[in-house]
N, C-alpha and C positions, 0 to 999 in steps of 0.2 A: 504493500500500500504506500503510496504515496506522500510524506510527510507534509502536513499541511500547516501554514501559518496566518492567524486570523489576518485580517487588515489591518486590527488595531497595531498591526508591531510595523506597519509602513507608515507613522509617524512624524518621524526625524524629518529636520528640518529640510534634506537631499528629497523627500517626495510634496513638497508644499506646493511647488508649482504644480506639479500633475491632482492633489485634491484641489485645489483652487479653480484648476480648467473643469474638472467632472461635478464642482459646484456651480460655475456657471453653464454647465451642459445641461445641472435639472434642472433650474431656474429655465429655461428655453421650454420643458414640458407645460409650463403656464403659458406661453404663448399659441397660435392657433398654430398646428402640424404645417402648414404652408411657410410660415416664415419661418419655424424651426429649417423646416429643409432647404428656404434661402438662406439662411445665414452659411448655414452645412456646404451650398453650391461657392458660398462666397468663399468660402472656408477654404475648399475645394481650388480656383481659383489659383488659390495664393498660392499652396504648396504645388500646383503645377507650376508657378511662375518662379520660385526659388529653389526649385529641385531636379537640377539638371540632369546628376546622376536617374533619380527615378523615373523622371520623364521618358529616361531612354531607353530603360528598361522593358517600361510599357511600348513606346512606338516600335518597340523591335519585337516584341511580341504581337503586337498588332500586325506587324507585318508581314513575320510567317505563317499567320493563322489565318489573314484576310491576302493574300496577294492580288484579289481582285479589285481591291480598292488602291484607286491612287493618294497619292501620298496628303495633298490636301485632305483625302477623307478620315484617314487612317489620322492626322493629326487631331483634325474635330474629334474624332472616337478618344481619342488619348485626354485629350481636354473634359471632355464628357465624362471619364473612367473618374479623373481625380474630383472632380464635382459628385461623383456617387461614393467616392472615399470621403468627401468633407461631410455629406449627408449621413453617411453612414455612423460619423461620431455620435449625430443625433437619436441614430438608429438605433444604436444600442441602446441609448437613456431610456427609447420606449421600452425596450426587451427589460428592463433592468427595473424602470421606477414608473412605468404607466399605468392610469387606473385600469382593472378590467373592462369598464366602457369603456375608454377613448381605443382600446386594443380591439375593443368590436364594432367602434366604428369605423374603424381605419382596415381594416383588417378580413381578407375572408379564404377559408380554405376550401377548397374543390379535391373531390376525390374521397372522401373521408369513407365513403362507401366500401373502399378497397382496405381500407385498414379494419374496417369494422370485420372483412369477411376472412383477415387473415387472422383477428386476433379469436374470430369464432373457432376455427381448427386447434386452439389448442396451442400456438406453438411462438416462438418466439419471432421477431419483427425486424428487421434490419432496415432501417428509413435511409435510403441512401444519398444522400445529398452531397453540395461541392463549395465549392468556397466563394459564393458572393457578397456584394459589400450588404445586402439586406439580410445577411444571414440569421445577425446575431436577433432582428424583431420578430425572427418568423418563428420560434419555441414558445411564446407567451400564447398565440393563438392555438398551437398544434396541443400545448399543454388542456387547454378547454374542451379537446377533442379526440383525446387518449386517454387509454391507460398511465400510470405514473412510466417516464422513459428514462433511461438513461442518457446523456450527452458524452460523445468521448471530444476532447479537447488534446491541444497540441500545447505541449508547455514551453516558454517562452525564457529567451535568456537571465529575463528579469522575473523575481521571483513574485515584486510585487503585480506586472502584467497580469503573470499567468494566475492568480489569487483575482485579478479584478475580473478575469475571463470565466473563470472558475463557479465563483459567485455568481456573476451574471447570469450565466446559464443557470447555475442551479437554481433561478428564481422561478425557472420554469420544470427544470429534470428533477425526478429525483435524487441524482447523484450524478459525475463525474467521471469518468474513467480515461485514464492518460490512454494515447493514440497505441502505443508502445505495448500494451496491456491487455493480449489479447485473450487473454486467462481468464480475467474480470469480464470481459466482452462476454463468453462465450455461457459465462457462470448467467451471468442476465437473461442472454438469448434462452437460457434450458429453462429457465424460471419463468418462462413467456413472457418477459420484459423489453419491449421494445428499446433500439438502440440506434442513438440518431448518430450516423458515420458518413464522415465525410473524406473520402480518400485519394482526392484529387489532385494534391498539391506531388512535389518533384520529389522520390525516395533515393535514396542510395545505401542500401544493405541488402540483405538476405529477403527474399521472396518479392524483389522488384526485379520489372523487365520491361524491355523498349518496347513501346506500343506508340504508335500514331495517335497525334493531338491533332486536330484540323493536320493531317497530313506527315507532320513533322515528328519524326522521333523524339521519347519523351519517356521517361524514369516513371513508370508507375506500379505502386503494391498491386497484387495480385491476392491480397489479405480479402478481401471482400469472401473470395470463393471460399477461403479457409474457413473463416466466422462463419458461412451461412453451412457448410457443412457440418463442423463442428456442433453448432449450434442447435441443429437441426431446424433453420428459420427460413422463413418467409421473405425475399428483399420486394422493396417498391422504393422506387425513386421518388425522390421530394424534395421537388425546388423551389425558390422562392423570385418572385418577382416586384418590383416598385412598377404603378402604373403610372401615366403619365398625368395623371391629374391627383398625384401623391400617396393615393391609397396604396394596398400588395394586397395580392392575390398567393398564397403558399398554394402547391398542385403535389396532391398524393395521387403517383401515376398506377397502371396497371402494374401489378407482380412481374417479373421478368421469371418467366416460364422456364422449366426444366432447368434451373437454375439453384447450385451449382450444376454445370456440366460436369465433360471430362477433361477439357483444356480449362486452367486457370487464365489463360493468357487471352483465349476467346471470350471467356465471362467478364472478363473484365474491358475487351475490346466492347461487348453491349453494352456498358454501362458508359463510354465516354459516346460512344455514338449517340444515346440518349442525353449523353451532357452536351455535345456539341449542337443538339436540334434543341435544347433550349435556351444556350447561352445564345445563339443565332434570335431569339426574340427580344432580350435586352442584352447587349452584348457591351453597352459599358458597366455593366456590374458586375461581371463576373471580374473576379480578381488579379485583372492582366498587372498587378507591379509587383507578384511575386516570380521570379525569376524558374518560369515553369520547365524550359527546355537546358537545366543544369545538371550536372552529376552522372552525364552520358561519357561510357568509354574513352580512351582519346583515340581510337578511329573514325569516333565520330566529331563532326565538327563543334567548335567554343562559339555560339551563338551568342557568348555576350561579350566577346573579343576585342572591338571594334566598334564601342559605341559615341566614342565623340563626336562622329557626325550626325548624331540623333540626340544632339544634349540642345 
């Protein structure tokens, strides 16, 4: 288990700026959801305009993943992503400190049908999701609409981050489970505990292998197959969306059939197929300033090599 440290011990005067910013983050809940997510665009904004480094990270990822867009587009889309990164700080305060109404007014899930009929069998639930900037609002809803779940989280260099990720979520999960932990996973799964997993981002260890991102070779777990076999569970995909007139819509998709197969590599190839047909409908929210196409062989190419001329 994980050894856990309240928040009260992130005190000291080295975290005063970071509770100062998350004090005027709730303060913005008093305000109407609209200018909260202006300010979030505005927010947004800035850190694309003094962060050169990031900036290029995303328009390089933008690039291998869209090469059908010219470079003017692929910039607006870049501009766009950090505006749903600045929105996203807001996003959280909802996930974390929103009342139950303003979360159901803002707020609606589609699908719920398919969770109802897996959790009718008996068995455990593997909600497979991926790293969008609305990620962290879409547990407050899903919680209204489940069984008690578990969240697995990815722990953070900083001990007070991963504590304030931690909490967050568990406003909605019942517990926690580090990414790493696939013991604890699998203990929930046999318990018929649904487990919200999100396993998209770039691996490099033991049971990752190159799978095509929109095309591009790309470091991914193949842990999904493990856990739903292990587990004896049920997967459905579940994504989250921001609409354009501020609301989100969270989507619990069909069950992905005969799943696990007998290739890990194929199961996990459905699952980014299914990522890529919905990151294709808002596609500045998915996560493009995480450095997705890293920790590949060196016969394969250093896709973030050469990024000065996209700063």
């Amino acid at each position: 288990m994980n050894e856990r440290k309240p928040l009260r011990s992130f005190l000291g005067p080295r975290y005063w700026p970071m509770w100062a910013g998350l004090g005027l983050v709730r303060v913005t809940l008093a305000l109407p959801h609209r200018w909260g997510l202006a300010l979030g665009c505005l927010l947004g904004r800035c850190a694309h305009r003094i962060s050169p480094a990031r900036r290029a990270v995303v328009r390089r990822n933008l690039e291998l993943c869209f090469p059908e867009l010219d470079t003017g587009a692929r910039d607006t889309l870049a501009r766009q992503h950090f505006e749903a990164l600045g929105m996203s700080v807001f996003e959280m305060a909802l996930g974390r400190w929103a009342t139950d109404r303003k979360i159901k007014q803002l707020m609606e899930i589609e699908g719920v049908e398919h969770l109802d009929a897996a959790i009718a069998e008996n068995k455990g639930v593997i909600l497979l999701s991926a790293h969008f900037t609305t990620l962290e609002a879409s547990g407050r809803l899903l919680a209204m609409n489940s069984p008690p779940f578990d969240a697995v989280y990815r722990k953070n260099r900083s001990a007070f981050i991963t504590e304030l990720q931690r909490t967050g979520r568990e406003r909605s999960a019942a517990s926690t489970i580090e990414k790493r932990d696939i013991k604890s996973m699998v203990k929930s799964l046999r318990k018929g505990r649904p487990v919200w997993y999100a396993p998209d981002q770039s691996y490099n260890r033991k049971g990752a292998e190159i799978i095509e991102f929109f095309g591009v070779p790309s470091m991914h777990t193949t842990a999904t197959s493990t856990l739903a076999r292990l587990g004896k569970a049920i997967v459905l995909p579940y994504f989250p969306r921001r609409l354009p007139n501020g609301n989100y819509v969270f989507t619990i998709q069909r069950r992905l059939d005969n799943f696990p197969g007998d290739d890990p590599v194929e199961d996990t190839r459905r699952y980014i197929r299914r990522l890529e047909r919905h990151i294709r409908t808002c596609p500045e929210q998915y996560f493009w300033i995480h450095r997705k196409f890293k920790n590949l062989p060196p016969s394969y190419p250093d896709y973030y090599a050469d990024l000065d001329a996209l700063k």
